[in-house]
C-alpha positions in Angstrom: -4.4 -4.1 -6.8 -4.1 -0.9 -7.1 -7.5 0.0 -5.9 -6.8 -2.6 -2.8 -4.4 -0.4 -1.6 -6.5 3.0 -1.7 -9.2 1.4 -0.2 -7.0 0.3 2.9 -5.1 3.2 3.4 -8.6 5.8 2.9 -9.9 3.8 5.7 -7.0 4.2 8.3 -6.1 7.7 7.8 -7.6 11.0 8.8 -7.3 12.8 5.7 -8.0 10.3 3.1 -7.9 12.9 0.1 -4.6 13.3 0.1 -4.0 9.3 -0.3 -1.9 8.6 -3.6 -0.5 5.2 -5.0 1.2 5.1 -7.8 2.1 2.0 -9.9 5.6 1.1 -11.2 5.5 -2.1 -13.8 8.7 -3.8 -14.5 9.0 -7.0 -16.4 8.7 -9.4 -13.3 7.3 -7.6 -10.8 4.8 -4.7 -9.8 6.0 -1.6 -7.1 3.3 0.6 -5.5 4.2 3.4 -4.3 1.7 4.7 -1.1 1.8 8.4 0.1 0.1 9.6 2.8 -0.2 13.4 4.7 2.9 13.6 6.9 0.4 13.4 9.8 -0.7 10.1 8.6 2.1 8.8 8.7 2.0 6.6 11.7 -1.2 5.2 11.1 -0.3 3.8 7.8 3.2 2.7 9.0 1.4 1.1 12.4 3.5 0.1 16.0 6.3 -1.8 15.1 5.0 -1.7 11.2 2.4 -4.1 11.6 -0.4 -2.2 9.8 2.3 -1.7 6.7 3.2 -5.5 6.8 -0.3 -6.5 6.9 -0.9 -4.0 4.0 1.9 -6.3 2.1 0.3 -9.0 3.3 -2.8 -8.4 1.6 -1.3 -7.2 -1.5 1.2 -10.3 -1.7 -1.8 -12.3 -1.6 -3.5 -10.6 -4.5 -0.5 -10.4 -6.8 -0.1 -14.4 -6.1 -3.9 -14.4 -7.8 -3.2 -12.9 -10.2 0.4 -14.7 -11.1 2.4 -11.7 -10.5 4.8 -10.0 -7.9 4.2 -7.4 -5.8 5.6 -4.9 -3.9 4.5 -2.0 -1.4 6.8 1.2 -0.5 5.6 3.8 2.0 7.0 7.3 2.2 
């Protein structure tokens, strides 16, 4: 899932280099953690958030697969 996210986010941003996502595990659940070049910002987050809910979206989905919980932060 991981990977899912860095793939998504390398392909909206301008400088996709400086993509990171780290992972948090705790005993029901899963928290990414997604940062992004301050300038990138807005791309990722999307008008009205829609790219960043679609992001969860797409993760939720994934978790749900694989029997798990999931959960996206941006910043």
């Amino acid at each position: 899932m991981k990977e899912l996210i860095e793939f998504m986010a390398r392909a909206i941003v301008d400088y996709p280099d400086e993509v990171e996502v780290t992972e948090e595990e705790t005993e029901d659940q899963i928290v990414f953690h997604l940062k992004v070049a301050e300038s990138d910002m807005g791309k990722v987050i999307g008008k009205q958030g829609r790219i960043a809910n679609a992001m969860r979206t797409l993760l939720k989905v994934a978790a749900i697969r694989r029997e798990t919980k999931a959960i996206l932060e941006i910043g």
